[in-house]
PDB file of N, CA, C and O in Angstrom, chain B, residues numbered from 101:
ATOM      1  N   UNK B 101      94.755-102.975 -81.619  1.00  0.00           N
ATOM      2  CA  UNK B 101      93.459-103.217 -82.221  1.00  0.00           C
ATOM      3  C   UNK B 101      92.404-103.304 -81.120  1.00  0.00           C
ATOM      4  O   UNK B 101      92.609-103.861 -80.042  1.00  0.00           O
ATOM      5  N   UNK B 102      90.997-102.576 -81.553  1.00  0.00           N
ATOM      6  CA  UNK B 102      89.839-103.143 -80.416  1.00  0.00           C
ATOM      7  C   UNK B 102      89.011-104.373 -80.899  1.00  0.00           C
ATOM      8  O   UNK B 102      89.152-104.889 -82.008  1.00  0.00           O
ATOM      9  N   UNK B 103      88.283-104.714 -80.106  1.00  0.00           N
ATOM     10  CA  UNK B 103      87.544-105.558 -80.366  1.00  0.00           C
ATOM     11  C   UNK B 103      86.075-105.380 -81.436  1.00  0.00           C
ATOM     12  O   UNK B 103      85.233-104.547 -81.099  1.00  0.00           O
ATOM     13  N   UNK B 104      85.917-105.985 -82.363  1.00  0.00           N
ATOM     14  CA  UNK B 104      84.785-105.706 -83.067  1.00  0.00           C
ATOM     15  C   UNK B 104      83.499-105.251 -82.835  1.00  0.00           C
ATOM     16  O   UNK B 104      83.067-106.027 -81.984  1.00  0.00           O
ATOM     17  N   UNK B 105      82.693-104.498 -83.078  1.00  0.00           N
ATOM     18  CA  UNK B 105      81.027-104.068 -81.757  1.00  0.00           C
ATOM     19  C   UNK B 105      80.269-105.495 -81.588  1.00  0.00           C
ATOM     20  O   UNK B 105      79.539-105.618 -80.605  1.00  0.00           O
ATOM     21  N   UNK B 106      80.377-106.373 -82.322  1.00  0.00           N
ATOM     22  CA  UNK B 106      79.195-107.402 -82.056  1.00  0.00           C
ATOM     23  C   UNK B 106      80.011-108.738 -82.676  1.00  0.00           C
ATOM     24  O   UNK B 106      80.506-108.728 -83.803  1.00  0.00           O
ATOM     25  N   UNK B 107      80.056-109.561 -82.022  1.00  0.00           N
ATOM     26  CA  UNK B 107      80.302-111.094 -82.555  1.00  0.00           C
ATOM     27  C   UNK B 107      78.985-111.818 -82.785  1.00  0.00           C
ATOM     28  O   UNK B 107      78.142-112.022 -81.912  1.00  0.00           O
ATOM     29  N   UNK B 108      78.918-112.129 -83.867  1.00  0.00           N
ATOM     30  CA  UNK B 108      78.079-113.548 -84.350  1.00  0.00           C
ATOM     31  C   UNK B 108      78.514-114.879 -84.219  1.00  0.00           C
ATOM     32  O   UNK B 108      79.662-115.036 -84.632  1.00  0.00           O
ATOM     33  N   UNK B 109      78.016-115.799 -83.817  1.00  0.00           N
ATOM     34  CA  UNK B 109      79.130-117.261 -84.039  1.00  0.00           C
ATOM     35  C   UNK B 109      77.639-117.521 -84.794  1.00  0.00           C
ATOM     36  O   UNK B 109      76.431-117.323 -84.668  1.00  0.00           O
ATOM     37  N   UNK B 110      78.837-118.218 -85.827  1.00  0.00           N
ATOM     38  CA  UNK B 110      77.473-118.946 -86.879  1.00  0.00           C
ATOM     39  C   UNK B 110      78.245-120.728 -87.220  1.00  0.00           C
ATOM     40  O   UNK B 110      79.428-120.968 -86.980  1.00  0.00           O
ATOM     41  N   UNK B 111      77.632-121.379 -87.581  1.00  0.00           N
ATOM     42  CA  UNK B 111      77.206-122.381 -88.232  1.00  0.00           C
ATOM     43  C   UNK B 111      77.831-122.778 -89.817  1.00  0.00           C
ATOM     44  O   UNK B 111      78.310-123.882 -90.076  1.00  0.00           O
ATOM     45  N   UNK B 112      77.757-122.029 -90.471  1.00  0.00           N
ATOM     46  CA  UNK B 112      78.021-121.555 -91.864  1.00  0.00           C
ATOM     47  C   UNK B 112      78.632-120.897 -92.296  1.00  0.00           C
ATOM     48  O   UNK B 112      78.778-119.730 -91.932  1.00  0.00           O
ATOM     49  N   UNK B 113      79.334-121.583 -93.459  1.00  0.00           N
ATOM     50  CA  UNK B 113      80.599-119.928 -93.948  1.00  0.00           C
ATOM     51  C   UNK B 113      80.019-119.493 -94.466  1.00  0.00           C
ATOM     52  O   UNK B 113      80.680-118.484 -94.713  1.00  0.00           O
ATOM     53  N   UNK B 114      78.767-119.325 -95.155  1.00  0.00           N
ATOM     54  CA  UNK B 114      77.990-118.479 -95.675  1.00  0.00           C
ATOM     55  C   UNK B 114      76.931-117.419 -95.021  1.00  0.00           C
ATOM     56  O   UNK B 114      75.849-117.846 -94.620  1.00  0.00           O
ATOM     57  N   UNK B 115      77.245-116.082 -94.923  1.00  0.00           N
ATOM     58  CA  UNK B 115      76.258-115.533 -93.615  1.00  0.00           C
ATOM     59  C   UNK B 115      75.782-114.105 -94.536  1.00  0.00           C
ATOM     60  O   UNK B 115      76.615-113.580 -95.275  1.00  0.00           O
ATOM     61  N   UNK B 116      74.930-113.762 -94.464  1.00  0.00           N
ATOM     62  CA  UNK B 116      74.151-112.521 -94.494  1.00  0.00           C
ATOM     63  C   UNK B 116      74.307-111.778 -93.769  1.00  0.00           C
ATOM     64  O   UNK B 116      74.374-112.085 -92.579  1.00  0.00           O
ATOM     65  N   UNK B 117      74.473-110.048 -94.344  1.00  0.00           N
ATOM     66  CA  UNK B 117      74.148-108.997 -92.510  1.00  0.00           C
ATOM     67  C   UNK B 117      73.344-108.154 -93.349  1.00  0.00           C
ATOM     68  O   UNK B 117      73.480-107.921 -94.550  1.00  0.00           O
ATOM     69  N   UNK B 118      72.398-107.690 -92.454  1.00  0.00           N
ATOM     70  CA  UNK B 118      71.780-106.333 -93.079  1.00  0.00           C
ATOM     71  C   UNK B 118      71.521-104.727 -92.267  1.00  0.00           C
ATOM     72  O   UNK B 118      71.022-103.631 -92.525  1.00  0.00           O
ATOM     73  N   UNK B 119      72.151-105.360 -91.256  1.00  0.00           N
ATOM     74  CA  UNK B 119      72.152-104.537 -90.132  1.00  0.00           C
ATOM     75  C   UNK B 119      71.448-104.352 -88.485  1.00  0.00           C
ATOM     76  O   UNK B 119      71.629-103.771 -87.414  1.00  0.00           O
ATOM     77  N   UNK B 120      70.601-105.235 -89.133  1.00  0.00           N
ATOM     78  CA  UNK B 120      69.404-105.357 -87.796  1.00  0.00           C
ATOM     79  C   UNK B 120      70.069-106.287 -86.564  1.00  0.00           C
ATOM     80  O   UNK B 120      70.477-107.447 -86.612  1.00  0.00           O
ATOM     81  N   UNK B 121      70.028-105.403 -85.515  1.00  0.00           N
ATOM     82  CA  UNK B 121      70.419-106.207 -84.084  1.00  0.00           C
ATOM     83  C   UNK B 121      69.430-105.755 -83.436  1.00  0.00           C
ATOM     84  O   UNK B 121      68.368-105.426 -83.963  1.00  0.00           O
ATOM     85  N   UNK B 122      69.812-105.663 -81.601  1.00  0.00           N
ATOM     86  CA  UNK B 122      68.999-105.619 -80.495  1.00  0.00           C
ATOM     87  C   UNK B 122      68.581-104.340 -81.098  1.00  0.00           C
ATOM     88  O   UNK B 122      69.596-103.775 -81.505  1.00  0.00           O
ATOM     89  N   UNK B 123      67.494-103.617 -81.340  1.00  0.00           N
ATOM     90  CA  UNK B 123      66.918-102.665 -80.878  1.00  0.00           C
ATOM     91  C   UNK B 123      66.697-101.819 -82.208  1.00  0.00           C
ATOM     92  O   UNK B 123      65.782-101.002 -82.309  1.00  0.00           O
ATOM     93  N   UNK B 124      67.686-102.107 -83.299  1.00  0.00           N
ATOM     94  CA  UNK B 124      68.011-101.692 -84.475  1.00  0.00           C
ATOM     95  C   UNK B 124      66.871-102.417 -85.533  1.00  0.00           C
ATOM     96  O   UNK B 124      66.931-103.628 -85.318  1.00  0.00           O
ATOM     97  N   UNK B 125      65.884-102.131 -86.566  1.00  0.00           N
ATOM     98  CA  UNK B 125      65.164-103.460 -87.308  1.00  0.00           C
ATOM     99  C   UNK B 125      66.361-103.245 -88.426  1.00  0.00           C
ATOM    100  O   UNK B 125      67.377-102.550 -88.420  1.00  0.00           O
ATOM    101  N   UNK B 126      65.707-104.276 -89.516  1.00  0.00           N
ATOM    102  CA  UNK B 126      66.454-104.432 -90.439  1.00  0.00           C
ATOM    103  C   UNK B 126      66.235-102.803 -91.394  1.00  0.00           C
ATOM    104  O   UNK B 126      67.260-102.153 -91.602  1.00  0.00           O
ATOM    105  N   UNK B 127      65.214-102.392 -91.785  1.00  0.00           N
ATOM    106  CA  UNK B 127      64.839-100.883 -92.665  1.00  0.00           C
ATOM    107  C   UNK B 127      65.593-100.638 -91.649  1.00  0.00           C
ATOM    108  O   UNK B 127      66.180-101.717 -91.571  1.00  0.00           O
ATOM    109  N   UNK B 128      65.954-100.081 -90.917  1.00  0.00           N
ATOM    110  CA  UNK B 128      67.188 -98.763 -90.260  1.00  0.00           C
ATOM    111  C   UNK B 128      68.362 -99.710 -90.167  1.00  0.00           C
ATOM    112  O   UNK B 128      68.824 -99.712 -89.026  1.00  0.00           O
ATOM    113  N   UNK B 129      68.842-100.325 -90.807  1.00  0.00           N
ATOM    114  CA  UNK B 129      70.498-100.977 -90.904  1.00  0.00           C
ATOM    115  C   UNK B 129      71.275-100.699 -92.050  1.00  0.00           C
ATOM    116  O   UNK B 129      72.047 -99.740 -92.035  1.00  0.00           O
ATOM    117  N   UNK B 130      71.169-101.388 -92.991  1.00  0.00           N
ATOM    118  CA  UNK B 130      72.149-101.268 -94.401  1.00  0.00           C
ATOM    119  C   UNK B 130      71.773-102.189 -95.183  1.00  0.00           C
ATOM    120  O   UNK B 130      71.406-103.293 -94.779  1.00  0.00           O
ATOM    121  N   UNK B 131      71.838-101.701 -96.907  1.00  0.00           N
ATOM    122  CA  UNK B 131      71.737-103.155 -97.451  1.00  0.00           C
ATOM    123  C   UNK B 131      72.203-104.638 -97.208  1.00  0.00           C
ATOM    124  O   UNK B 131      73.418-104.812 -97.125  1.00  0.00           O
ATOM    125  N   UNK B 132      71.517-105.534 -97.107  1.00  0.00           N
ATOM    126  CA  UNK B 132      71.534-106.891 -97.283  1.00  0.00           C
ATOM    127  C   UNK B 132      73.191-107.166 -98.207  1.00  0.00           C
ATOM    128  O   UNK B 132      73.473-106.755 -99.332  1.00  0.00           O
ATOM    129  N   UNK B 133      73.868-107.806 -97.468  1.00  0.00           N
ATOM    130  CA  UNK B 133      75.384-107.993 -98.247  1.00  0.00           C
ATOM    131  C   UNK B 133      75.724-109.812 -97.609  1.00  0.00           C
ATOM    132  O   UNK B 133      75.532-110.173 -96.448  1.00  0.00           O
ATOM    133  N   UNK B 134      76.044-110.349 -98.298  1.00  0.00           N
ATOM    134  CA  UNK B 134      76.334-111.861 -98.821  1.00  0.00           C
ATOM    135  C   UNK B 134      78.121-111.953 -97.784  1.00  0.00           C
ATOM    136  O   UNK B 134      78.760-110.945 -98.087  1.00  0.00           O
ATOM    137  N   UNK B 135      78.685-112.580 -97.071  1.00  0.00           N
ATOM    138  CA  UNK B 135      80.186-112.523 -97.180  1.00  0.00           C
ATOM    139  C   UNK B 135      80.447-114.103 -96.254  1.00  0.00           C
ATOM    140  O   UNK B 135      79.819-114.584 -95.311  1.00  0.00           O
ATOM    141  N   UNK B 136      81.317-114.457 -96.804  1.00  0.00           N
ATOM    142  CA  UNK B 136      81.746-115.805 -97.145  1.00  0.00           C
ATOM    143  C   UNK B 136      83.280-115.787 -96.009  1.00  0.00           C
ATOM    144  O   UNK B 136      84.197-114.967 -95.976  1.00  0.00           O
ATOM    145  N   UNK B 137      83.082-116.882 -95.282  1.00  0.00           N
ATOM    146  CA  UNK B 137      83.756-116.758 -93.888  1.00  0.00           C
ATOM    147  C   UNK B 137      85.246-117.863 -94.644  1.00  0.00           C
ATOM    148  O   UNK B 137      84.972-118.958 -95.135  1.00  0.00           O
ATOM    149  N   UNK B 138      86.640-117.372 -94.612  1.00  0.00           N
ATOM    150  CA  UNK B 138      87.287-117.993 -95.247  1.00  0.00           C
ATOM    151  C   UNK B 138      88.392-118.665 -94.362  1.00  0.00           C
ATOM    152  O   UNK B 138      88.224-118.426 -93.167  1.00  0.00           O
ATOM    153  N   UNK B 139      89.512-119.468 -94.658  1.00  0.00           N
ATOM    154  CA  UNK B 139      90.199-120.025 -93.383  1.00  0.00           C
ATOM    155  C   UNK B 139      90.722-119.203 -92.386  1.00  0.00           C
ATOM    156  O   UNK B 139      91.208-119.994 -91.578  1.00  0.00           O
ATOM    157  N   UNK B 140      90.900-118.076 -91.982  1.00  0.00           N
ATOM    158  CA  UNK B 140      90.464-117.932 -90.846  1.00  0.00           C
ATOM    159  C   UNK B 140      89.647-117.934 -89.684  1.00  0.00           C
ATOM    160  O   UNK B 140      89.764-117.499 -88.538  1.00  0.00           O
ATOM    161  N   UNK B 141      88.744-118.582 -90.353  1.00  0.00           N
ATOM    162  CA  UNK B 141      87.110-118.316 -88.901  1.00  0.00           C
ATOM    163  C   UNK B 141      86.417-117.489 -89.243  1.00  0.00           C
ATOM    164  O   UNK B 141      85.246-117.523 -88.865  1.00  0.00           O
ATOM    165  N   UNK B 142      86.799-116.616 -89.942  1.00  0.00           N
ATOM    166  CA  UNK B 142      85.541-115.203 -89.390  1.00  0.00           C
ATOM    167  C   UNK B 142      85.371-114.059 -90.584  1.00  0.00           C
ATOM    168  O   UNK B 142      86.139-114.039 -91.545  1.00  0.00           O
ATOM    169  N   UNK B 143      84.455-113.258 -90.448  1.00  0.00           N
ATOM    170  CA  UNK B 143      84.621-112.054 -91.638  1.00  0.00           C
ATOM    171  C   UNK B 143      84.058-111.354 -91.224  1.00  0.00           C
ATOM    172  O   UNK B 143      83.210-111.813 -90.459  1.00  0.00           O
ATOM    173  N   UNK B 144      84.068-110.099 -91.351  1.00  0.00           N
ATOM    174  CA  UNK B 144      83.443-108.421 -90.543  1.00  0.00           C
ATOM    175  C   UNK B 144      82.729-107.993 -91.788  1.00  0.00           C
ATOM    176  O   UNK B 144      83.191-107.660 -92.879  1.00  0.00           O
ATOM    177  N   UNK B 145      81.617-108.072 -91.407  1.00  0.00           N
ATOM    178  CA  UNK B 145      80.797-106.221 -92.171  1.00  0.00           C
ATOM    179  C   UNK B 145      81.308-105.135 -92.517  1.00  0.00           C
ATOM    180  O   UNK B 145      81.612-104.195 -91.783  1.00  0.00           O
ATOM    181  N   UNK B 146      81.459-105.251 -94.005  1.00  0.00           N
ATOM    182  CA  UNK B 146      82.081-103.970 -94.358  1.00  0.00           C
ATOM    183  C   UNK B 146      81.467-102.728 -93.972  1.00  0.00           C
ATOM    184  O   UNK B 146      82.126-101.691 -93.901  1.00  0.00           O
ATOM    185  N   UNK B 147      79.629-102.811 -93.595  1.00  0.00           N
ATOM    186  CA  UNK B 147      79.269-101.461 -93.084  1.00  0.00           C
ATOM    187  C   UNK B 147      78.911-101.882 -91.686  1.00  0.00           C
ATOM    188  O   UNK B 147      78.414-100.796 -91.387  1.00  0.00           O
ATOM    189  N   UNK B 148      78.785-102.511 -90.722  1.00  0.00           N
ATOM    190  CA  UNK B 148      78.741-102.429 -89.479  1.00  0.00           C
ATOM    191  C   UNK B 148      79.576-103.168 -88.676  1.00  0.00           C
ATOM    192  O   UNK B 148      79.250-103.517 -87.541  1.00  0.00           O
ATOM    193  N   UNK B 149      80.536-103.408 -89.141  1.00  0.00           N
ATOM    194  CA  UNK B 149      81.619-104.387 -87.850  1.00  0.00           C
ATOM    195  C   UNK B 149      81.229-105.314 -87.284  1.00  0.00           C
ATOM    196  O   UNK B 149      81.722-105.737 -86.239  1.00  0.00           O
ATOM    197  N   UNK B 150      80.338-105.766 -87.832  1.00  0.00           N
ATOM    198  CA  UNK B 150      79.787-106.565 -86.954  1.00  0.00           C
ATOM    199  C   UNK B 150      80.598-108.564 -87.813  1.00  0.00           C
ATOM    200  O   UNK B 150      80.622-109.028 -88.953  1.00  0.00           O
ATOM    201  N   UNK B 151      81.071-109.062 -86.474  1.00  0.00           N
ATOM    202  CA  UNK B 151      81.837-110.278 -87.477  1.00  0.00           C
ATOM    203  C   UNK B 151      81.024-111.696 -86.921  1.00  0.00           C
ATOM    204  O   UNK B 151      80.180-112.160 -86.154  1.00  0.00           O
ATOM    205  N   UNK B 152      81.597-111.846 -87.528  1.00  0.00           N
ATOM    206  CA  UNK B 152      80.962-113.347 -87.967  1.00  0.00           C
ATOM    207  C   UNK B 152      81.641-114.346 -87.512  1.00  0.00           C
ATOM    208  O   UNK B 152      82.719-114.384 -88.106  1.00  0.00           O
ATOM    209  N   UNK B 153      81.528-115.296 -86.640  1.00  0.00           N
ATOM    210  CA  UNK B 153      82.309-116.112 -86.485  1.00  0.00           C
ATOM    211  C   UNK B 153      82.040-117.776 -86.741  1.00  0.00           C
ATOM    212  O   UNK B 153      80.940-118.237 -86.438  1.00  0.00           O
ATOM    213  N   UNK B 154      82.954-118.536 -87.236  1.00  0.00           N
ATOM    214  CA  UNK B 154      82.049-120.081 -87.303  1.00  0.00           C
ATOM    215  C   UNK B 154      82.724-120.414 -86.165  1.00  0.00           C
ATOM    216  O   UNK B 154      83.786-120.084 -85.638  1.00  0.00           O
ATOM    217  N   UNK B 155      81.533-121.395 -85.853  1.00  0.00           N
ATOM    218  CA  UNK B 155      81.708-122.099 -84.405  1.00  0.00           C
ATOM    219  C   UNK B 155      82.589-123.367 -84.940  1.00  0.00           C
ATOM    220  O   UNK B 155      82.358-124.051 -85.937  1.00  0.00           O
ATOM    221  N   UNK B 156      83.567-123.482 -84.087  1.00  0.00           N
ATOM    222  CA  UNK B 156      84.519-124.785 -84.412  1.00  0.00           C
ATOM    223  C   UNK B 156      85.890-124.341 -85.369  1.00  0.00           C
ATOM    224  O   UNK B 156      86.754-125.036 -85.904  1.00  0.00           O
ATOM    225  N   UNK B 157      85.716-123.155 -85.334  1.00  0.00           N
ATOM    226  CA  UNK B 157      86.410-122.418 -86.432  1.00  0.00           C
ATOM    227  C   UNK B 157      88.160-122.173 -85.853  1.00  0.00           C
ATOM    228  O   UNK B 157      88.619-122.517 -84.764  1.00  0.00           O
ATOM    229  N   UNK B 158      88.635-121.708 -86.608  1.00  0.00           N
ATOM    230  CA  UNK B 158      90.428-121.285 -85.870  1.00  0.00           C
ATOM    231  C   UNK B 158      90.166-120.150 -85.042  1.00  0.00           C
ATOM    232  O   UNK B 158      90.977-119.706 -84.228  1.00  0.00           O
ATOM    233  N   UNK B 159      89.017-119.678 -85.258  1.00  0.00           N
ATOM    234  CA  UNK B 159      88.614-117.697 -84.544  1.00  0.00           C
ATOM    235  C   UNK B 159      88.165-118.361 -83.575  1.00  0.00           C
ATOM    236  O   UNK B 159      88.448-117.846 -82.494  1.00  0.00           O
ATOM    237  N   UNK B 160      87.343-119.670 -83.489  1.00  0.00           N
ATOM    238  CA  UNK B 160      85.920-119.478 -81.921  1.00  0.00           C
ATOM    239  C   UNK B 160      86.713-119.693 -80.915  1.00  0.00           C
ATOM    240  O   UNK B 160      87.582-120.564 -80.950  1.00  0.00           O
ATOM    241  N   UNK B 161      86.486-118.854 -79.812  1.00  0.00           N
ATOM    242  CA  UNK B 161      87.344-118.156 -78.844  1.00  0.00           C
ATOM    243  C   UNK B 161      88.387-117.785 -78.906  1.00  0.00           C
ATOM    244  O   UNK B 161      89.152-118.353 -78.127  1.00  0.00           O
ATOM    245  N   UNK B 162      88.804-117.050 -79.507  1.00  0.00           N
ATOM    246  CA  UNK B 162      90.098-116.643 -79.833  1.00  0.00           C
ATOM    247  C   UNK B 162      89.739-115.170 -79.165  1.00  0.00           C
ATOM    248  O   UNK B 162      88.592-114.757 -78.996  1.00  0.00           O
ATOM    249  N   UNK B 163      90.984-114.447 -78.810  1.00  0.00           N
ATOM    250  CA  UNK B 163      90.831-113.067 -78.216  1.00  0.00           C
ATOM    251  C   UNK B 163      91.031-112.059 -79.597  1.00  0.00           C
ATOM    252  O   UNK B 163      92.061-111.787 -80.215  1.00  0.00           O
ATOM    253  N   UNK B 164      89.365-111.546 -79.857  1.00  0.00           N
ATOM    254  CA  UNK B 164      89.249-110.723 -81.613  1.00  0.00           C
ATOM    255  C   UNK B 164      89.798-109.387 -81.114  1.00  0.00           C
ATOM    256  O   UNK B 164      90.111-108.818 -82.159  1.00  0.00           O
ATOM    257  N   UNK B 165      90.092-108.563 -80.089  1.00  0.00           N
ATOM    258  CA  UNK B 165      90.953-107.219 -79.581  1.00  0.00           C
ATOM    259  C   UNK B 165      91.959-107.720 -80.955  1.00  0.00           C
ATOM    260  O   UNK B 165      91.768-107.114 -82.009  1.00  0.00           O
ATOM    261  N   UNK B 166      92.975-108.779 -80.927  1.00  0.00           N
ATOM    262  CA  UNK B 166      93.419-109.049 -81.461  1.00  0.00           C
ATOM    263  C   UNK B 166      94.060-109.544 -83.058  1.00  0.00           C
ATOM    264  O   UNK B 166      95.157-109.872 -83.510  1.00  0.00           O
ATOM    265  N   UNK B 167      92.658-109.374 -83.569  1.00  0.00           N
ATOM    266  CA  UNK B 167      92.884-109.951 -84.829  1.00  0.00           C
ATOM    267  C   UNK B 167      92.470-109.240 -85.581  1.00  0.00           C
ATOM    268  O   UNK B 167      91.590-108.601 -85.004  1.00  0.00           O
ATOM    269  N   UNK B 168      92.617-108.723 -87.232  1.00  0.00           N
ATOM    270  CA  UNK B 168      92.787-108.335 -88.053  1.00  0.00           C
ATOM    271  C   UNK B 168      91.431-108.177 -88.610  1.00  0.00           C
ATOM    272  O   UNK B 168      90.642-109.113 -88.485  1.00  0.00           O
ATOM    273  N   UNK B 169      91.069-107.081 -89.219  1.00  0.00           N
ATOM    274  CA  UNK B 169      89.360-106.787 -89.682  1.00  0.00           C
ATOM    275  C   UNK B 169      89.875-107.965 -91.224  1.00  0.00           C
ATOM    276  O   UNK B 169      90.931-108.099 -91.841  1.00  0.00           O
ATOM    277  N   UNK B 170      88.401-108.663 -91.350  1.00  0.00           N
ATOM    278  CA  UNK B 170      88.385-109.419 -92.665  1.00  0.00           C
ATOM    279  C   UNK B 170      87.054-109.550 -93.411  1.00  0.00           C
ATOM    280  O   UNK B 170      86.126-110.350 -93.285  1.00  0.00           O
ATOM    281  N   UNK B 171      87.319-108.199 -94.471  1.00  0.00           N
ATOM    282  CA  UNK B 171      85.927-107.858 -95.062  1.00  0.00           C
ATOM    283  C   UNK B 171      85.823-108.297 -96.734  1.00  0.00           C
ATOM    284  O   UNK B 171      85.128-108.197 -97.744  1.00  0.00           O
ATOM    285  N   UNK B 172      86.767-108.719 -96.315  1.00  0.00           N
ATOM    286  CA  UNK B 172      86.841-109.456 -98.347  1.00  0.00           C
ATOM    287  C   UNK B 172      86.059-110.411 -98.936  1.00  0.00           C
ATOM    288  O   UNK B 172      86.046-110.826-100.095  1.00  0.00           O
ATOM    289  N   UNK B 173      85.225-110.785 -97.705  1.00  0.00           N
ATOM    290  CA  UNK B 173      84.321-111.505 -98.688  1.00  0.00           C
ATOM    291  C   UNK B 173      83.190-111.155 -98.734  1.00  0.00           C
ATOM    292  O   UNK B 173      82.293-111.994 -98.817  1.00  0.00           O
ATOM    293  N   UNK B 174      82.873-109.518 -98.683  1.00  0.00           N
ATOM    294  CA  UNK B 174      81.491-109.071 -98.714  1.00  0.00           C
ATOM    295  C   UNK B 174      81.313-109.677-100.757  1.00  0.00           C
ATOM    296  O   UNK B 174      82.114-110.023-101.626  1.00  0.00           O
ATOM    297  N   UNK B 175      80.078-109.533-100.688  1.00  0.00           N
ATOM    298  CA  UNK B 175      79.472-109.643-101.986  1.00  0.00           C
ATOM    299  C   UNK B 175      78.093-109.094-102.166  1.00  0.00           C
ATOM    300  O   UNK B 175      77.436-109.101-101.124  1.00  0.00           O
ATOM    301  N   UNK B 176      77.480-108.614-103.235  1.00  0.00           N
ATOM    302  CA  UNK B 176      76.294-107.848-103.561  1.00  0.00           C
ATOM    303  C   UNK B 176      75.408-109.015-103.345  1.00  0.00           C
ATOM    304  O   UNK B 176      75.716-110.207-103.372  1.00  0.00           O
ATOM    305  N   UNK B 177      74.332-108.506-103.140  1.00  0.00           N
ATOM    306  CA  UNK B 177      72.955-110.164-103.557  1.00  0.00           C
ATOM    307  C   UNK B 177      72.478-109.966-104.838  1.00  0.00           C
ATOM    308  O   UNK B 177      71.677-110.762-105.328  1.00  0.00           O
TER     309      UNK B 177
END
């Protein structure tokens, strides 16, 4: 496995992506999608890889090369 393109550490199992990072705005990313960080630590963007991590979580610092994409908790808004 590689490592995911972008880690987030968040705060909340509840996180938003819409696509917008460094250099990217949000209009050139992807719809706005809802996904819900579950006991593992973390959850990936079903359209940009980009994961999510909670801080304090079983994932924060963990080596992600390693771990398993977890996109199941995308949801529509």
């Amino acid at each position: 496995m590689i490592a995911p393109p972008q880690i987030t550490r968040v705060e909340t199992r509840r996180v938003s992506c819409d696509g917008a990072q460094d250099g990217i705005a949000a209009a050139l990313g992807h719809p706005r999608v809802f996904l819900e960080i579950d006991e593992h630590g973390y959850v990936d963007c079903g359209y940009c890889d980009r994961r999510f991590v909670l801080v304090g979580g079983p994932a924060d610092g963990a080596d992600h090369s390693k771990l398993p994409d977890i996109a199941s908790g995308a949801s529509a808004p």
